[in-house]
C-alpha positions in Angstrom: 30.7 4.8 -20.1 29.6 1.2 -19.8 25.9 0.2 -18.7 27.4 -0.9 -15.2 29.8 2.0 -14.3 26.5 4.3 -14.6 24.6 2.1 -11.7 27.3 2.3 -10.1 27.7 5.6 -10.2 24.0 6.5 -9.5 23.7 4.2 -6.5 26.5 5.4 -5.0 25.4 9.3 -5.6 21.9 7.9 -3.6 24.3 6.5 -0.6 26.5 9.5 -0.4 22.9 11.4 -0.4 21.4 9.3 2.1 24.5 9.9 4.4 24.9 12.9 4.4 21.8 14.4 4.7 21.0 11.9 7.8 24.5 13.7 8.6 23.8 17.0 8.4 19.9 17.3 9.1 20.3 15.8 12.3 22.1 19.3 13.1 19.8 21.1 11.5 21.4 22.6 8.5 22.0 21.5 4.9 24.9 22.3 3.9 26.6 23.5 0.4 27.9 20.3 0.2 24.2 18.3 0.0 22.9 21.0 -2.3 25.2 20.4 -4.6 24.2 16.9 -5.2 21.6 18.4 -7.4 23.6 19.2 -10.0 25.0 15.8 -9.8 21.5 13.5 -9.8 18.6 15.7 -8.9 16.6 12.4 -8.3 18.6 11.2 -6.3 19.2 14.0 -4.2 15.3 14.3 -3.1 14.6 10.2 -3.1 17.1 10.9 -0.1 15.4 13.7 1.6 11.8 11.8 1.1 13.7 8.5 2.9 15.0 10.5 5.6 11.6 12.8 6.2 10.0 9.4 6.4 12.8 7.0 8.6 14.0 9.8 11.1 11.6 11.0 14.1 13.1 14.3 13.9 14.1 16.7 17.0 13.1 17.0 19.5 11.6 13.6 19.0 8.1 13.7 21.1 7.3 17.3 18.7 4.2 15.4 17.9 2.7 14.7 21.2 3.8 18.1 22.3 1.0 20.6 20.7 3.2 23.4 21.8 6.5 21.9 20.1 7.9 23.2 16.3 10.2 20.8 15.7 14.0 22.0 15.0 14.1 19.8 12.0 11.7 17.5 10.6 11.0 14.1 10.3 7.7 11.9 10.9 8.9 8.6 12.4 7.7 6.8 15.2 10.3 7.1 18.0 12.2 3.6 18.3 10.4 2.4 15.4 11.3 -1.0 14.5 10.9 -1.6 10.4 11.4 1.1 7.6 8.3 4.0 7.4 6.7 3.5 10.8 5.4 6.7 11.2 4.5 8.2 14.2 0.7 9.3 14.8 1.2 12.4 16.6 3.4 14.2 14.1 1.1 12.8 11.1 -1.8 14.3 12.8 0.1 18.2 12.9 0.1 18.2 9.4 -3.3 18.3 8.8 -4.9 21.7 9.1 -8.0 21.1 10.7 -6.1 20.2 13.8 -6.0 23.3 16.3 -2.1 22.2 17.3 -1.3 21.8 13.2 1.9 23.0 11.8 1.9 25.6 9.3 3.7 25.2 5.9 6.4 27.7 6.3 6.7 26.2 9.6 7.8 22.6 8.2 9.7 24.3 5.1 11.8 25.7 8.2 12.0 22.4 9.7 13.3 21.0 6.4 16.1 23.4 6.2 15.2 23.0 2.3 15.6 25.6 -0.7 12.9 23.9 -2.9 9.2 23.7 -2.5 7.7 20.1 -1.1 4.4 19.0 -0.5 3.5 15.8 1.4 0.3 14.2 1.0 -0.9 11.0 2.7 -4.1 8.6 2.2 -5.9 5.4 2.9 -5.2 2.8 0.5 -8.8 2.2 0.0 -11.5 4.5 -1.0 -14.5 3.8 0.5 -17.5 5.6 -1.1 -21.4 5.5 0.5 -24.3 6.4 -1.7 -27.7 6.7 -0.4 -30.2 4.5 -2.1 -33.8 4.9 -0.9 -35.8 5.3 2.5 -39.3 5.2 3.4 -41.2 5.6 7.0 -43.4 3.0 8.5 -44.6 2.4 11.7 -42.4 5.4 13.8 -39.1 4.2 12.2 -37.4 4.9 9.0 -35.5 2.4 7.0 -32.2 3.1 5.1 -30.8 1.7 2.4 -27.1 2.6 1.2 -24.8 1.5 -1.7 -20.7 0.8 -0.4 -18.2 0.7 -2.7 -14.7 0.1 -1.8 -11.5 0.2 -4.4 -8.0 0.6 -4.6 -6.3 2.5 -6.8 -9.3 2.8 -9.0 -9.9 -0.8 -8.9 -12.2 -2.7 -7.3 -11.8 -4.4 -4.3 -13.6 -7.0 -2.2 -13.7 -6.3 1.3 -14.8 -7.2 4.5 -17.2 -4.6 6.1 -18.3 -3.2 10.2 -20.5 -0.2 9.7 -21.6 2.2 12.7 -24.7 4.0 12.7 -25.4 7.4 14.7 -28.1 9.7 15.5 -29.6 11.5 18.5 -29.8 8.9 21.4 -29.6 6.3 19.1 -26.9 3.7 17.9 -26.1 0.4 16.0 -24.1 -1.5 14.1 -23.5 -4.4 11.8 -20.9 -6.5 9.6 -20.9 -6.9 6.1 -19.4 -7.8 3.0 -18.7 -6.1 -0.1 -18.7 -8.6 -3.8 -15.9 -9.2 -5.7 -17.1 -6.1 -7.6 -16.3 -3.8 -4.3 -20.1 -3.5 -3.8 -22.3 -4.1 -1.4 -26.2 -2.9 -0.2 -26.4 -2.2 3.3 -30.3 -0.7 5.0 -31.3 -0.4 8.9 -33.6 1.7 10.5 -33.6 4.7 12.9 -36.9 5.3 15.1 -38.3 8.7 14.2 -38.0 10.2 17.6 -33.9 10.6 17.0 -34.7 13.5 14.4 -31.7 15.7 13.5 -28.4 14.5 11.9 -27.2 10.9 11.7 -23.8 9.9 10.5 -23.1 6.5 9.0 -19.2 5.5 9.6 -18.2 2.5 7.2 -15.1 0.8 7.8 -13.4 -1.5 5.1 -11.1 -4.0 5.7 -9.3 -6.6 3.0 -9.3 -10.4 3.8 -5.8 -10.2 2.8 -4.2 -8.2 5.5 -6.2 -6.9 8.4 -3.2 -3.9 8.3 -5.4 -2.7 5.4 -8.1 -0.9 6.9 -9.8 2.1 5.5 -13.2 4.0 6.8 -15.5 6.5 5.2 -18.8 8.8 6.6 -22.2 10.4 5.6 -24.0 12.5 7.7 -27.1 13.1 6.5 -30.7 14.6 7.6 -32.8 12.3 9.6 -36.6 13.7 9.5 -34.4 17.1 9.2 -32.6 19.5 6.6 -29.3 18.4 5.5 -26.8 18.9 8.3 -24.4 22.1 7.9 -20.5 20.7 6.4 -18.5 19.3 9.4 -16.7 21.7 12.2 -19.7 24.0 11.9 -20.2 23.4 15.5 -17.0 22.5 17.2 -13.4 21.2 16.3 -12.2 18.4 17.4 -8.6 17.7 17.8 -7.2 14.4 18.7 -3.2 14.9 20.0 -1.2 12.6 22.6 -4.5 10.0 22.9 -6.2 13.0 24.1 -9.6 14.5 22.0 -9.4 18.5 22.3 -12.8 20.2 21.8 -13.1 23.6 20.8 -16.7 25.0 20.8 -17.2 27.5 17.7 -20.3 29.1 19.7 -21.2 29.9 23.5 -24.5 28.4 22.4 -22.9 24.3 21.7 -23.3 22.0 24.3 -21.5 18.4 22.9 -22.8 15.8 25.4 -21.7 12.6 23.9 -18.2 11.2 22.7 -17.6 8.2 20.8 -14.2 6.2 19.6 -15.2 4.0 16.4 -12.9 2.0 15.1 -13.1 -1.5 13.0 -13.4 -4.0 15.8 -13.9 -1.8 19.3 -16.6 1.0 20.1 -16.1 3.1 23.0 -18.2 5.6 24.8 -15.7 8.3 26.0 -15.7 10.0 29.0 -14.9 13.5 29.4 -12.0 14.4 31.7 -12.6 18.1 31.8 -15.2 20.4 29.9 -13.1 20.3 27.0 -11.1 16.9 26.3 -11.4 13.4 26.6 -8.7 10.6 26.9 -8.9 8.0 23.9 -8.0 4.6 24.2 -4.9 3.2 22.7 -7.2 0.1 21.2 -4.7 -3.0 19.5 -7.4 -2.9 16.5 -5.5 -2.4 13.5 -7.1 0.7 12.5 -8.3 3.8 12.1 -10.0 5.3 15.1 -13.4 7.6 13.9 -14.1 10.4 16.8 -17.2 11.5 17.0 -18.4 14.4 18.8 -22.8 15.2 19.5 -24.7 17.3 20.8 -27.1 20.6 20.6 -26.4 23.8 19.5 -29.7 25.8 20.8 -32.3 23.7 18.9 -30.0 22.5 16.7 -28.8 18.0 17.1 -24.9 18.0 15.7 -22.6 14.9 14.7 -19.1 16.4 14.3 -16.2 13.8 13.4 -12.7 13.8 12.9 -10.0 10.5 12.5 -7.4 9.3 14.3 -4.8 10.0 13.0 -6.2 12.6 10.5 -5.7 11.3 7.5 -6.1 12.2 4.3 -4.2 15.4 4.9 -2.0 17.5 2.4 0.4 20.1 3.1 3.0 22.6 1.3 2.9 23.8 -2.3 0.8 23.4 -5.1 3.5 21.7 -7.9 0.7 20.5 -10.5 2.2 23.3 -12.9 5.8 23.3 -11.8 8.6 20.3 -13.0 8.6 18.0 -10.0 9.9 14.8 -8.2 7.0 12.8 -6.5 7.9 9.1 -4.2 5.4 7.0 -3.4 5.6 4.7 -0.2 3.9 2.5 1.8 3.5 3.3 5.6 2.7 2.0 9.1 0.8 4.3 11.2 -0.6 3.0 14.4 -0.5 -0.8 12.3 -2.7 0.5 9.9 -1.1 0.7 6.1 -1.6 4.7 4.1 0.1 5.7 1.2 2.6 8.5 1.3 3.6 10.8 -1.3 6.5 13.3 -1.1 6.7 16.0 -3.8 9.2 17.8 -4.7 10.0 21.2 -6.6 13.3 22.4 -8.3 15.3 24.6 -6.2 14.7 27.8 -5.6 18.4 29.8 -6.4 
């Protein structure tokens, strides 16, 4: 068969794909007919899948915003979106499992309608890593000094820099910049009397495209043991622009709420004992939410990210053949990567 008569071929298997699985998945079921594409161009087959997951809101269409919604069949766009892979934040959010509304696997498998195991993973583009370099004490104040290093894709990258710096009644913050090696030394101070866990919130941003926007935290012990792993005290869940709080002990009392993102800080008010409403900032990215507080003697800095991202969900393929697509994608005009794995089918 001739070179072109293949492409052909292939490129119209992927648009008979693509049409009939945006066909037959917006009534919920795939049919015999769309699994046996497999046997025609397996690729193919779940490239289509992947671009539906990714361009389609699913139904019902708000099952993000809706913590008590399963959605009938699945798909992670924004409603109305306007360009390819806007995704919505709601439904990105549910799939990670620290989120007290998250989906379950077998609950999105179900969603799929899909006879081979997937896995969906999604991540900032840039890595932003903090090391702690040194601190001494003087004069009822210690000073901090950090390393930040920011890459992508293993390289590095030079980026533009607003850290945040928490700790019990206490806050600051400050730009920087990262060299063209994606490093860059960063040191304030926090007075002595805010003993108990800090939390340093870096966010990274390239000079390129503000859409680009990554963050990364440390807590660490501030005149104090090392703080216990994050949601030892209280999960916080971020759905619908709203923060959920949900205390892991009768004994945690979180008193303070912040919304951290690149450009904007806000100080959040609570609108019952357990939720506060989170602004819909312009800023092109991430929002950091941050929750403090006691827990009997005990100073806490919980965190959490809107949306909550990175996040993976379904089946372990490492061991198993497997299709994985790449994309870039839009969430809240903030760029992440998306990858969508695929298994073989199960018969």
């Amino acid at each position: 068969m001739p070179s072109i008569s293949i492409d052909t071929f292939f490129a119209c298997t992927l648009m008979v794909a693509v049409v009939i699985i945006s066909t037959v998945m917006s009534t919920g079921i795939l049919t015999t007919q769309i699994n046996s594409l497999q046997n025609t161009n397996q690729q193919a087959y779940f490239q289509a899948i992947a671009q539906y997951i990714l361009s389609n809101p699913g139904t019902p269409t708000d099952w993000g915003s809706n913590p008590a919604t399963i959605p009938d069949n699945f798909g992670l766009a924004a409603n109305n979106s306007l360009y390819p892979n806007q995704l919505d934040i709601d439904k990105v959010s549910r799939l990670n499992a620290q989120n007290a509304f998250g989906l379950t696997y077998p609950e999105v498998f179900n969603a799929t309608a899909l006879k081979s195991a997937f896995a969906i993973s999604i991540s900032q583009i840039i890595d932003v890593a903090i090391h702690p370099t040194s601190n001494f004490t003087s004069n009822n104040a210690t000073t901090y000094t950090f390393t930040i290093q920011t890459a992508e894709d293993g390289v590095p990258a030079q980026t533009s820099l607003h850290y945040y710096v928490i700790a019990q009644n206490f806050t600051y913050n400050a730009l920087n910049n990262t060299a063209s090696d994606g490093t860059a030394s960063i040191n304030f101070e926090i007075p002595d009397s805010s003993a108990g866990t800090a939390a340093l919130i870096v966010f990274a941003r390239t000079d390129s495209d503000p859409r680009v926007t990554s963050y990364g935290i440390y807590s660490f012990g501030h005149l104090s043991p090392d703080p216990e792993s994050n949601g030892t005290y209280v999960n916080i869940s971020p759905l619908n622009y709203t923060l959920s709080t949900i205390l892991n002990n009768s004994d945690t009392n979180p008193d303070t709420y912040y919304a951290l993102s690149y450009a904007y800080s806000y100080n959040l008010a609570p609108t019952s004992n357990t939720t506060c409403r989170i602004p819909r900032s312009l800023d092109n990215s991430p929002i950091v939410l941050i929750a403090s507080g006691r827990s009997n003697s005990t100073y806490f800095i919980e965190w959490t990210s809107y949306p909550q991202i990175p996040l993976k969900i379904g089946a372990d393929l490492k061991n198993s053949e497997s299709y994985a697509f790449s994309y870039i994608v839009t969430i809240k005009n903030t760029l992440y990567r998306a990858t969508l794995s695929f298994g073989g089918t199960n018969q």
